[in-house]
C-alpha angles and dihedrals in degrees: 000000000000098000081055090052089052100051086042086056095046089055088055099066119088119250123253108255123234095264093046091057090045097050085046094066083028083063098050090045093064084046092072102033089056082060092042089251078133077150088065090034093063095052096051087044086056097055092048087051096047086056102038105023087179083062091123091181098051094064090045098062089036080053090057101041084052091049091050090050082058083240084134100160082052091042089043084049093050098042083049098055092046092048085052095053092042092051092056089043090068084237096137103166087059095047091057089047097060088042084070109054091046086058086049092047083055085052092058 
């Protein structure tokens, strides 16, 4: 009866949303790439991406560890998609921001 009890209660609660599960591997992935594991980042990025494709800053940070891999045409592909997502968002400050760093990738 208890075990019951315990599935019963697991039902109850409510169910992550999309956005919550995203941010969640969003989340871990900063966390490597705070410790240069940009490797381990790009994996937990991917899956937020894979659940929440309008994740802009998910492919922003995928786009700098890229960068940082010296994998540039990947990183320009990914800056550009966030700055995509961010632009029909309405989020301009961001988008100016990744537009910047696409200008400074083309420096490079």
């Amino acid at each position: 009866m208890d075990k019951l009890m315990g599935i019963f209660k697991q039902r109850q609660q409510p169910k992550e949303t999309n956005a919550q599960s995203a941010n969640f591997y969003y989340f871990r992935g900063i966390s490597h790439v705070l410790v240069g594991r940009f490797q381990a980042a790009i994996l937990e990025l991917n899956e937020a991406i894979e659940i929440d494709p309008n994740h802009a800053a998910a492919y922003d940070n995928r786009g700098m560890c890229l960068r940082e891999l010296g994998k540039h045409q990947e990183a320009l592909a990914n800056f550009q998609k966030s700055a995509e997502i961010y632009q029909k968002k309405g989020k301009t400050e961001d988008y100016h921001k990744i537009i910047a760093k696409i200008h400074d990738l083309h420096l490079r």
